[in-house]
VMD Tcl script that builds the backbone (N, CA, C; Angstrom):
set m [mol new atoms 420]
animate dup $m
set s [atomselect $m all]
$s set {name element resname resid chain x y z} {
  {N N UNK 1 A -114.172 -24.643 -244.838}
  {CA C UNK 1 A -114.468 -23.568 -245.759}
  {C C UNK 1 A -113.143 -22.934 -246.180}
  {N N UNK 2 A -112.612 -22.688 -247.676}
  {CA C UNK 2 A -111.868 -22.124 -247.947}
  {C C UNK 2 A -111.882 -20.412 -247.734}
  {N N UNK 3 A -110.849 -19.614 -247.739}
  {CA C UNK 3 A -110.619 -18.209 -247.771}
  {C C UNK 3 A -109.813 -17.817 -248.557}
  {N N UNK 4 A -109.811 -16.813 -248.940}
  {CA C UNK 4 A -109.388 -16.140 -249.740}
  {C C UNK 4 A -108.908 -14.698 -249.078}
  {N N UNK 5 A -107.420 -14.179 -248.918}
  {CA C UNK 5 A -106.686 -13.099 -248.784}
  {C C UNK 5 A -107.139 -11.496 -249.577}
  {N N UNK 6 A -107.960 -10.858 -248.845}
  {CA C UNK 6 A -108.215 -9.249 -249.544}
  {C C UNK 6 A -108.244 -8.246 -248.368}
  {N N UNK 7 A -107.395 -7.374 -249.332}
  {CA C UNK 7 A -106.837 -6.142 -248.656}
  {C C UNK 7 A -108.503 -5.676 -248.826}
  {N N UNK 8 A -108.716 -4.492 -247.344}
  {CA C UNK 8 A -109.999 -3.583 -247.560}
  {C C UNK 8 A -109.517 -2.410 -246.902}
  {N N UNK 9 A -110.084 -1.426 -247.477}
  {CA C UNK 9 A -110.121 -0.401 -246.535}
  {C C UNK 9 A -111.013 0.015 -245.617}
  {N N UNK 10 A -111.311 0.418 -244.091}
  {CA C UNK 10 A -112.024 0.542 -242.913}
  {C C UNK 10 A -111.955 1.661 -242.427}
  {N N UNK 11 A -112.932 2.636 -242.534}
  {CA C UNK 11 A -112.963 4.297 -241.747}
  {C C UNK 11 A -112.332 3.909 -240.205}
  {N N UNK 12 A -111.905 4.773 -239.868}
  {CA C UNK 12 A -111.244 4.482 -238.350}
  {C C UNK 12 A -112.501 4.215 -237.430}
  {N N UNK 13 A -113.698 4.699 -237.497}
  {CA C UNK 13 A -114.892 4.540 -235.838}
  {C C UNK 13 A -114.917 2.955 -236.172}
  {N N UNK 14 A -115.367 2.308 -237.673}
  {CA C UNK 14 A -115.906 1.266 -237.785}
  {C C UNK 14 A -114.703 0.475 -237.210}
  {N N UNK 15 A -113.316 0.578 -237.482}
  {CA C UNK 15 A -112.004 -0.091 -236.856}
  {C C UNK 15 A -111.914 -0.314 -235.417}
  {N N UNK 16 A -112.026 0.564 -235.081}
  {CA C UNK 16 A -112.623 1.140 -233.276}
  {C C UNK 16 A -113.481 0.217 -232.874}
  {N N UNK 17 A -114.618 -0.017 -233.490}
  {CA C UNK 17 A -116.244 -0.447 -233.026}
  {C C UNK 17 A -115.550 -2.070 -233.442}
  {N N UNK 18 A -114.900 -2.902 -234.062}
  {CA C UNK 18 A -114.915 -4.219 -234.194}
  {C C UNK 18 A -113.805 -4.173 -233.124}
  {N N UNK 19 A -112.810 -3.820 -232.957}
  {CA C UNK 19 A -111.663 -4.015 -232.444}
  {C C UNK 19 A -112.354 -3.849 -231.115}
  {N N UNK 20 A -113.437 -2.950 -230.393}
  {CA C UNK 20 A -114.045 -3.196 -229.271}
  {C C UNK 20 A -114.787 -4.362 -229.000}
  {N N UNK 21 A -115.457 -5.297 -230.192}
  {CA C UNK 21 A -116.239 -6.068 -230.408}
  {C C UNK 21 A -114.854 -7.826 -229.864}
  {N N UNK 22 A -114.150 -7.240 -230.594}
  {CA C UNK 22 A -112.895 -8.424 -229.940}
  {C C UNK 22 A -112.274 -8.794 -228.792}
  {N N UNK 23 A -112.706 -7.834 -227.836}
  {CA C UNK 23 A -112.401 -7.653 -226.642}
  {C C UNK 23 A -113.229 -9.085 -225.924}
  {N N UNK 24 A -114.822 -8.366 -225.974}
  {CA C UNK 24 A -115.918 -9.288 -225.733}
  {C C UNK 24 A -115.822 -10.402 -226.192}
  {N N UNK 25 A -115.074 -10.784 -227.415}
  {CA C UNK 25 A -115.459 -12.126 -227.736}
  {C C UNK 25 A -113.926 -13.217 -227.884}
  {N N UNK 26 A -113.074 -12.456 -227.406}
  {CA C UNK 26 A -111.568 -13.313 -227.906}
  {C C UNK 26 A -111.837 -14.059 -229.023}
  {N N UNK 27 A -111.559 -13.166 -229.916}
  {CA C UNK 27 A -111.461 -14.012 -231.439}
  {C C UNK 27 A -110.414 -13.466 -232.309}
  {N N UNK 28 A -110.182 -13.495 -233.258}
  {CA C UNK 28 A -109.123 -12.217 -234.087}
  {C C UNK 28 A -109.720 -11.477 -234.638}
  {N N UNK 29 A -109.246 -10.719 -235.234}
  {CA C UNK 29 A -109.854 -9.812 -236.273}
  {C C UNK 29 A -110.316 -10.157 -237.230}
  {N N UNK 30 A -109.444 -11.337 -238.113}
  {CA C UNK 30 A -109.775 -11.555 -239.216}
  {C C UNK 30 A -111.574 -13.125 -238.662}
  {N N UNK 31 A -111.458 -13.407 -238.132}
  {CA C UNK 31 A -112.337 -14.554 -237.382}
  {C C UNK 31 A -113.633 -13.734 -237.713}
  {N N UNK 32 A -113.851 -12.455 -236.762}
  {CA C UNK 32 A -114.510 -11.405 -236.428}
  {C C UNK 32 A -115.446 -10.719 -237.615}
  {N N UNK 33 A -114.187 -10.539 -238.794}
  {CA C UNK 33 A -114.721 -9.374 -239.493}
  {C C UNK 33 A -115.144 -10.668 -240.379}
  {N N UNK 34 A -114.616 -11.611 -241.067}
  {CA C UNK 34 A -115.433 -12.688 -241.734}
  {C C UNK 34 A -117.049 -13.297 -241.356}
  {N N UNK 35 A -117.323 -12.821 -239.810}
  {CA C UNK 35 A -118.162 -13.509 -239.407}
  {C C UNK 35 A -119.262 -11.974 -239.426}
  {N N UNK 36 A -119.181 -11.292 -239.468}
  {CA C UNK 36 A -119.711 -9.984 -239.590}
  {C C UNK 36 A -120.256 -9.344 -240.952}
  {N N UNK 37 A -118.912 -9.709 -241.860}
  {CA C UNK 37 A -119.509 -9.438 -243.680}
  {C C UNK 37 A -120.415 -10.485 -244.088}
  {N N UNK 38 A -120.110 -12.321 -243.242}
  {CA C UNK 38 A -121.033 -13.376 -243.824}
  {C C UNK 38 A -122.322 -12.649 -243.153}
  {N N UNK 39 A -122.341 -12.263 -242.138}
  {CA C UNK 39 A -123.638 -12.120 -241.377}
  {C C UNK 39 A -124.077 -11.077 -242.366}
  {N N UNK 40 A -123.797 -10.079 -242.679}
  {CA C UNK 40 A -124.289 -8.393 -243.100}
  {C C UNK 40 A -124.761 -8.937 -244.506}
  {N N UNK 41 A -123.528 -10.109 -245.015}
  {CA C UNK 41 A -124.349 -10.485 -246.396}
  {C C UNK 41 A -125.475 -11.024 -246.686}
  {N N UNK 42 A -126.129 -12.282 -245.635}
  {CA C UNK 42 A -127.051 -12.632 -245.498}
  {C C UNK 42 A -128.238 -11.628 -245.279}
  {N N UNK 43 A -127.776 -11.061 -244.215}
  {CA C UNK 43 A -129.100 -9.835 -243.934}
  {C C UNK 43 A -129.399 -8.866 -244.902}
  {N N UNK 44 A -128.435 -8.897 -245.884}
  {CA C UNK 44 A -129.279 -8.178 -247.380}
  {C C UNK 44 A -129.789 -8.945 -248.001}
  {N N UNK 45 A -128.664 -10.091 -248.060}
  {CA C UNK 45 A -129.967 -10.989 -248.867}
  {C C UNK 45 A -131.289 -11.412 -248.409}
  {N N UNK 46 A -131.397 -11.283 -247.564}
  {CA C UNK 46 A -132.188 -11.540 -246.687}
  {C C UNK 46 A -133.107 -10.830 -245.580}
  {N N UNK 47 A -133.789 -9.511 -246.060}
  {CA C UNK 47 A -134.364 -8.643 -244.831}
  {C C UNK 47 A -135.647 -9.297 -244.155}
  {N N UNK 48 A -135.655 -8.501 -242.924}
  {CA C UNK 48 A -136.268 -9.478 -242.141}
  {C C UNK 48 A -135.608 -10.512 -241.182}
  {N N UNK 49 A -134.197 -10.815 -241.288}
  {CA C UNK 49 A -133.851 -12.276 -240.642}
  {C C UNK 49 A -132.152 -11.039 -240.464}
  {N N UNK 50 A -131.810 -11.378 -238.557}
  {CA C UNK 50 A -130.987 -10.426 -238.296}
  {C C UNK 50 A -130.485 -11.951 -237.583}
  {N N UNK 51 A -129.214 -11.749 -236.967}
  {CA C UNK 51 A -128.092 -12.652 -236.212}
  {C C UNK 51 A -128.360 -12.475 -234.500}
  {N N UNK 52 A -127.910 -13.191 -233.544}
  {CA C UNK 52 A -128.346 -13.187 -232.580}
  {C C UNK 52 A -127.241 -14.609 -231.624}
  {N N UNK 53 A -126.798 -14.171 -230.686}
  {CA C UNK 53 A -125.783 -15.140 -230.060}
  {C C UNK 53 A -126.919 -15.956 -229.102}
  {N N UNK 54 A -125.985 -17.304 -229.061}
  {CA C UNK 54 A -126.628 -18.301 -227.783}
  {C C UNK 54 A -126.272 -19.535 -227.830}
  {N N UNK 55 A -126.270 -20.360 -226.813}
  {CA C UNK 55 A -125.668 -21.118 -226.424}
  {C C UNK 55 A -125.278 -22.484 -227.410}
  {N N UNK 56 A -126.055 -22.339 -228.765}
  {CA C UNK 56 A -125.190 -22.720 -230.184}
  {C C UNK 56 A -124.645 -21.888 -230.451}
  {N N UNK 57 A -124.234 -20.933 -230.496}
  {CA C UNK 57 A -123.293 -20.045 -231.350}
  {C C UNK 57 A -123.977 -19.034 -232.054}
  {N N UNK 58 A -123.873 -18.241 -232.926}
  {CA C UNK 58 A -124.648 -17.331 -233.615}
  {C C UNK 58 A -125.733 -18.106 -234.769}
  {N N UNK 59 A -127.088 -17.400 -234.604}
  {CA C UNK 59 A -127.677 -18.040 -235.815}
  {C C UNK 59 A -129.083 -17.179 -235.868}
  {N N UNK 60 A -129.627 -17.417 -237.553}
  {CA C UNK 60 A -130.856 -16.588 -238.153}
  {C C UNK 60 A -131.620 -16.744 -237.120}
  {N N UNK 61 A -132.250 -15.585 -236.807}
  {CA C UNK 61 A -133.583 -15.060 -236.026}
  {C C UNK 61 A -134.316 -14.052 -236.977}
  {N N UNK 62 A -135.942 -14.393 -236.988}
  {CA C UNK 62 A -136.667 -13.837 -237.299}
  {C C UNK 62 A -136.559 -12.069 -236.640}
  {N N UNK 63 A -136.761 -10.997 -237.487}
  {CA C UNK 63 A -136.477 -9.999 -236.816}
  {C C UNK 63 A -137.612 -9.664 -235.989}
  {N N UNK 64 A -137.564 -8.867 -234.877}
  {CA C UNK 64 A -138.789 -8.561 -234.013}
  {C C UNK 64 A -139.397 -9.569 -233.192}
  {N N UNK 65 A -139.061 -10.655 -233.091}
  {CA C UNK 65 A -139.179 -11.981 -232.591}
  {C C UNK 65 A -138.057 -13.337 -231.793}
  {N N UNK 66 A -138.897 -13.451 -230.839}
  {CA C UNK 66 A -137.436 -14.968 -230.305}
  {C C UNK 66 A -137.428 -15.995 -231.138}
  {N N UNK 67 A -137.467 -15.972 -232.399}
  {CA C UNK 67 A -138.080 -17.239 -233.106}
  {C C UNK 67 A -136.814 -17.196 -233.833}
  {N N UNK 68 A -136.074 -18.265 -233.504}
  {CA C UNK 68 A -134.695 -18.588 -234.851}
  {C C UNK 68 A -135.681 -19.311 -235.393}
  {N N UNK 69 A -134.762 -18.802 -237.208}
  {CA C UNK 69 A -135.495 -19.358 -238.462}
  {C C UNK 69 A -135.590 -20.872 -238.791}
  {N N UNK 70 A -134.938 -21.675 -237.836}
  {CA C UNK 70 A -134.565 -22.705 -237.450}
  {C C UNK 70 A -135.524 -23.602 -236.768}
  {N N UNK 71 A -136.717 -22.488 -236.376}
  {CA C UNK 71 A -137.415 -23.273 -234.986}
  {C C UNK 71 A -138.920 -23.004 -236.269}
  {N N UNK 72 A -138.871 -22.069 -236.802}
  {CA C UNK 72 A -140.269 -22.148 -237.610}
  {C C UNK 72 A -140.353 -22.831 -238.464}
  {N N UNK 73 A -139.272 -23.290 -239.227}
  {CA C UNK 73 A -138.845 -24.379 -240.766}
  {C C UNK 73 A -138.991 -25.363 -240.046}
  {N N UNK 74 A -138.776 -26.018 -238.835}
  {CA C UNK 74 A -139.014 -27.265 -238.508}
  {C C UNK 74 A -140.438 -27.413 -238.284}
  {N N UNK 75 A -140.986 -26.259 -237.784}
  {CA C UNK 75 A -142.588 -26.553 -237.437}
  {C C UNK 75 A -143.040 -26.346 -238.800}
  {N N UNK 76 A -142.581 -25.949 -239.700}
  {CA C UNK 76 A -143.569 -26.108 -240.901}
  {C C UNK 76 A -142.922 -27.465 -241.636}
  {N N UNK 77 A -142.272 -27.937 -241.670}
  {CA C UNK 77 A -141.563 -28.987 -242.090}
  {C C UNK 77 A -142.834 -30.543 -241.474}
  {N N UNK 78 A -143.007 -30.097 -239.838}
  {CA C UNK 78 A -144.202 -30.833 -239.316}
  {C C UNK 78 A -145.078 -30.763 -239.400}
  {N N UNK 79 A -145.358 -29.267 -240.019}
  {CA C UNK 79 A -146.897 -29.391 -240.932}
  {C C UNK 79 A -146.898 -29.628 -242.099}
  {N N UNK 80 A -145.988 -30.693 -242.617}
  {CA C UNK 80 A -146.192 -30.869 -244.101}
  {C C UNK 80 A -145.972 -29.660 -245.175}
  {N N UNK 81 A -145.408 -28.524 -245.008}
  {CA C UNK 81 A -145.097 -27.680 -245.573}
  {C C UNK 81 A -146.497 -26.535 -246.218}
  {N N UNK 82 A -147.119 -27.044 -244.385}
  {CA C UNK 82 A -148.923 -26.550 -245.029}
  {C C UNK 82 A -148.834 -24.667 -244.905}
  {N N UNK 83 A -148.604 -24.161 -245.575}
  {CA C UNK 83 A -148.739 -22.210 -245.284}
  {C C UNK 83 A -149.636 -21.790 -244.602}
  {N N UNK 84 A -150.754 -22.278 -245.003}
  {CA C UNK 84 A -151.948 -21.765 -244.288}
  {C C UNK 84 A -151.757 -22.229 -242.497}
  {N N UNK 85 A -152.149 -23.382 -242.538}
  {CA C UNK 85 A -151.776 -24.034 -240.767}
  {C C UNK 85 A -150.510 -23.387 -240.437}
  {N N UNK 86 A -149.483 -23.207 -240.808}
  {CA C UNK 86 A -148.142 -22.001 -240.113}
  {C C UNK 86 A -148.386 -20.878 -239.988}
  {N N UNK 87 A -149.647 -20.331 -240.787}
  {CA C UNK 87 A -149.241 -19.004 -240.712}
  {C C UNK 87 A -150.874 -19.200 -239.365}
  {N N UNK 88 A -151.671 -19.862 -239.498}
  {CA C UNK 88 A -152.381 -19.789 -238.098}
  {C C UNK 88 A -151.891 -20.224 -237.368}
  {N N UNK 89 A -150.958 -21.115 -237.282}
  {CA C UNK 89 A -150.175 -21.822 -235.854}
  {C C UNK 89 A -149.187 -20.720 -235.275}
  {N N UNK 90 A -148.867 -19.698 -235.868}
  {CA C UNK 90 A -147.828 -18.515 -235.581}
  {C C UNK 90 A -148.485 -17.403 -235.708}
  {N N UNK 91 A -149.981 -17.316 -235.752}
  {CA C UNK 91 A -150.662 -16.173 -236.143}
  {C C UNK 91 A -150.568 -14.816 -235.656}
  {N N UNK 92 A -149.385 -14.488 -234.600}
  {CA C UNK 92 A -149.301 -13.807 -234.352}
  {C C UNK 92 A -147.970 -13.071 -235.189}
  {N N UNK 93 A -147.436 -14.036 -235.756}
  {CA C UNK 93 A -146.242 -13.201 -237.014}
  {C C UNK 93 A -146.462 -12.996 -238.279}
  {N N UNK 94 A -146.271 -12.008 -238.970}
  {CA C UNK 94 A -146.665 -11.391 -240.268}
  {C C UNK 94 A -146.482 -12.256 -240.855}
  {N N UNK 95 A -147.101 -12.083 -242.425}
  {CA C UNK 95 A -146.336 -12.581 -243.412}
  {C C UNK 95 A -145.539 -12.315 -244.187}
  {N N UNK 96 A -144.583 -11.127 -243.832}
  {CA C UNK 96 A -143.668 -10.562 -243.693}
  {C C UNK 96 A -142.612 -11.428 -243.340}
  {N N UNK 97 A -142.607 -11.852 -241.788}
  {CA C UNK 97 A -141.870 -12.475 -241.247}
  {C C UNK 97 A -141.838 -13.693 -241.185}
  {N N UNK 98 A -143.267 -14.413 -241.488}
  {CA C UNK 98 A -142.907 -15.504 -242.120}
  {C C UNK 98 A -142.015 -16.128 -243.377}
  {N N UNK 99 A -142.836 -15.147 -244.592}
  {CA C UNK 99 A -142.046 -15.328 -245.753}
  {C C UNK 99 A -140.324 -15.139 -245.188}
  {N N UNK 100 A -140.033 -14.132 -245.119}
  {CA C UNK 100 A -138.655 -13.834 -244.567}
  {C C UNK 100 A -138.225 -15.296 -244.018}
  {N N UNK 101 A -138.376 -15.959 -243.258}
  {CA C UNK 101 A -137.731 -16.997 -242.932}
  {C C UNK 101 A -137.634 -18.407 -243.916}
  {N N UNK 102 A -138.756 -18.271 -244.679}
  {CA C UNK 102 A -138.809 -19.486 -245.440}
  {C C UNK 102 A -137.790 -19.116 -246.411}
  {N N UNK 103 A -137.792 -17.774 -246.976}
  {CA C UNK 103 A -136.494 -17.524 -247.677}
  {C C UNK 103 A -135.194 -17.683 -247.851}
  {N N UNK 104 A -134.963 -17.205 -246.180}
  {CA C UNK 104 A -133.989 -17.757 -245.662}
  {C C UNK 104 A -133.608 -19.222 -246.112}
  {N N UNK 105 A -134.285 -19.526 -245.073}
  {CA C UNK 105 A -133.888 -21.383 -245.378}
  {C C UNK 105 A -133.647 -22.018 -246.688}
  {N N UNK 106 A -134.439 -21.571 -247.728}
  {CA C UNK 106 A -134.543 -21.743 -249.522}
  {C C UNK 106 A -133.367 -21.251 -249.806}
  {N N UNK 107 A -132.624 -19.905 -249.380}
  {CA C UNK 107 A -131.075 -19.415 -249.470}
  {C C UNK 107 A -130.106 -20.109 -248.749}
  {N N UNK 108 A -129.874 -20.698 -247.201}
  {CA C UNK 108 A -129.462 -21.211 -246.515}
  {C C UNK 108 A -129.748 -22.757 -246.259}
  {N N UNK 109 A -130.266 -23.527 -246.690}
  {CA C UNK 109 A -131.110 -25.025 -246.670}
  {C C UNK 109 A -129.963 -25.489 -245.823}
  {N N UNK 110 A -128.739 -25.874 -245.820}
  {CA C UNK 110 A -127.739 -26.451 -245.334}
  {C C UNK 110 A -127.643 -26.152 -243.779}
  {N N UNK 111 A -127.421 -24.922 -243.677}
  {CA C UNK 111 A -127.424 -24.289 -242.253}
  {C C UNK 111 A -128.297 -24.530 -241.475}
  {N N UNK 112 A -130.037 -24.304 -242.081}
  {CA C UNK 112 A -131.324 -24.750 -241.350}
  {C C UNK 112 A -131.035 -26.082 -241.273}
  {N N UNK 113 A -130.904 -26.675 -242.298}
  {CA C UNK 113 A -131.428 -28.531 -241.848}
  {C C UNK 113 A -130.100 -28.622 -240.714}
  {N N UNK 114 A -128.682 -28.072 -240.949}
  {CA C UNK 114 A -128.085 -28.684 -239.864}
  {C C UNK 114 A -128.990 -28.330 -237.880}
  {N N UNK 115 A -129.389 -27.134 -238.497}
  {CA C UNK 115 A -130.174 -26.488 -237.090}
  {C C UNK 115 A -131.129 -27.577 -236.636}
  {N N UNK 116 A -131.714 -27.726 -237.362}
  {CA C UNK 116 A -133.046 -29.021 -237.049}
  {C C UNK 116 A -132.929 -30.049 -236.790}
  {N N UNK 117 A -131.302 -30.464 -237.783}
  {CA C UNK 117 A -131.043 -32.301 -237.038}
  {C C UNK 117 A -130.137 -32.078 -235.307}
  {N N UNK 118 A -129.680 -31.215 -235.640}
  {CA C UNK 118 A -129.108 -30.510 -234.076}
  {C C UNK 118 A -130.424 -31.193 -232.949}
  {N N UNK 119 A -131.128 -29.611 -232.800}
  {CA C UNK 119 A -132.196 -29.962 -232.492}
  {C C UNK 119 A -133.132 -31.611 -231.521}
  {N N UNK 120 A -133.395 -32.141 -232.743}
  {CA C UNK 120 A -134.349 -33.735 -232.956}
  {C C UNK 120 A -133.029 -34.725 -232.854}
  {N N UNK 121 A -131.786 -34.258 -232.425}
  {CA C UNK 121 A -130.455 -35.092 -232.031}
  {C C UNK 121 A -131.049 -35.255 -230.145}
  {N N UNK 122 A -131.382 -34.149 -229.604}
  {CA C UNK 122 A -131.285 -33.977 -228.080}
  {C C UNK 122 A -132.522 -35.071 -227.748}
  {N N UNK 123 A -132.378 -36.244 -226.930}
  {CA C UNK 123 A -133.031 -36.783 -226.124}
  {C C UNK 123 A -132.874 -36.442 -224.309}
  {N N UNK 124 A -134.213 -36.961 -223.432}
  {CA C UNK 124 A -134.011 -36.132 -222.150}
  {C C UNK 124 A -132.507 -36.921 -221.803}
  {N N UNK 125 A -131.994 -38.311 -222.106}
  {CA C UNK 125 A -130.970 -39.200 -221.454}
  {C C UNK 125 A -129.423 -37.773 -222.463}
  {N N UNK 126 A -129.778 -37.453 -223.346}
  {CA C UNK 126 A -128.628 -36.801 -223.520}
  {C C UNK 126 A -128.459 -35.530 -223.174}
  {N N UNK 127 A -129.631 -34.952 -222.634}
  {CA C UNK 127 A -129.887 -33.601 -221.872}
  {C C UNK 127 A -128.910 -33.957 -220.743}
  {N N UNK 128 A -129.377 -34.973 -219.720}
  {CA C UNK 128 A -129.026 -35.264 -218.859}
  {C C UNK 128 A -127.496 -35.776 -218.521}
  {N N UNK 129 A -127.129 -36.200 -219.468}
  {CA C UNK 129 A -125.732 -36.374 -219.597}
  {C C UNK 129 A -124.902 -35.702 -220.203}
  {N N UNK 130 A -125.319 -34.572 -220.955}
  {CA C UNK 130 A -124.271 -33.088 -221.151}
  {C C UNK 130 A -124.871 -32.255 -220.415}
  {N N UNK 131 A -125.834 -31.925 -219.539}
  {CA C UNK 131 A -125.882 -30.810 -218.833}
  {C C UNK 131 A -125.938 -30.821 -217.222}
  {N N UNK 132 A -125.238 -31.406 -217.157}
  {CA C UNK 132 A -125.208 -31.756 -215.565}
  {C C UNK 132 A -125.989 -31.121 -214.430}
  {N N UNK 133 A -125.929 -29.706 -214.667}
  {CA C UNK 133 A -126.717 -28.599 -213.834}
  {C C UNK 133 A -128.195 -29.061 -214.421}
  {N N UNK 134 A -128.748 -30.052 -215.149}
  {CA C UNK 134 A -130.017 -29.850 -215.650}
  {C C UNK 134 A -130.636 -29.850 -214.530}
  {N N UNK 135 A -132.051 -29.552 -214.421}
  {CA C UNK 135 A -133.031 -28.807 -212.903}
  {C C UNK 135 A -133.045 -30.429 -212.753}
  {N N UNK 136 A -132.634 -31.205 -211.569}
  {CA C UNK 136 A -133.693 -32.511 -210.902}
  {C C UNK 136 A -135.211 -32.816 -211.346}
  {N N UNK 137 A -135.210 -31.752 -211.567}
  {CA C UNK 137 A -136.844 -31.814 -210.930}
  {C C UNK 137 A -137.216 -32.405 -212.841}
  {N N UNK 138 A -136.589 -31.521 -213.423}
  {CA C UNK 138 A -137.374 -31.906 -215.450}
  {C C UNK 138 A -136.294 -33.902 -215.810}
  {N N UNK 139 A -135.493 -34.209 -214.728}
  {CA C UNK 139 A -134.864 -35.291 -214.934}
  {C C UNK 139 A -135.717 -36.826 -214.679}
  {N N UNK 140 A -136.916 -36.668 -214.248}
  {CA C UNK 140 A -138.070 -37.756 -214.176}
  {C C UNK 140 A -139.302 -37.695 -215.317}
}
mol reanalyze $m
mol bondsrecalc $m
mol representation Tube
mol addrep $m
């Protein structure tokens, strides 16, 4: 991804509050605050769908929910792109929060599909051979 060099100006708490945020994450500033305006930009474009760390790295989550937007586009992707069967197969999330994610993905398509081939990449033989600590017991 290319960048581009711009001066901004930053109230001192908000300077404070990232520069504390760098501590936690050893990154730079500039790493930090790029990954913070992409995030803040999405989440306008996008309400409903907030950021969330884990053991991929940061990525869209449905708000109010453990559901990355990642994990519902694939299950509707396996329902044939059926609305009705997603929104009863998840019937417990709005359609609020549904729509919100399909949006997402329609804004983001690149990011989701990389999430999903991620994903349908993991077999148990490659579980087992990058995660060494995997439990014995899920290795049969």
């Amino acid at each position: 991804m290319s960048s581009v060099v711009k001066s901004i100006r930053i109230d001192k708490k908000t300077l404070s509050e990232v520069e504390s945020l760098l501590h936690m994450k050893k990154e730079t500033f500039s790493s930090l605050t790029s990954e913070l305006i992409t995030e803040a930009v999405k989440m306008r474009k996008c309400p409903g769908i907030v950021f969330i760390e884990g053991p991929a790295g940061r990525r869209a989550r449905i708000e109010g929910t453990g559901i990355d937007v990642w994990e519902l586009i694939s299950a509707y992707q396996e329902l044939n792109n059926d609305l009705p069967t997603l929104k009863e197969a998840f019937h417990w999330l709005t359609d609020r929060q549904i729509m919100a994610a399909i949006g997402y993905a329609k804004t983001y398509p690149d990011e989701i599909k990389k999430l999903i081939e991620m994903n349908r990449a993991w077999s148990k033989e490659k579980a087992h051979a990058e995660l060494p600590s995997y439990p014995s017991i899920l290795r049969k």
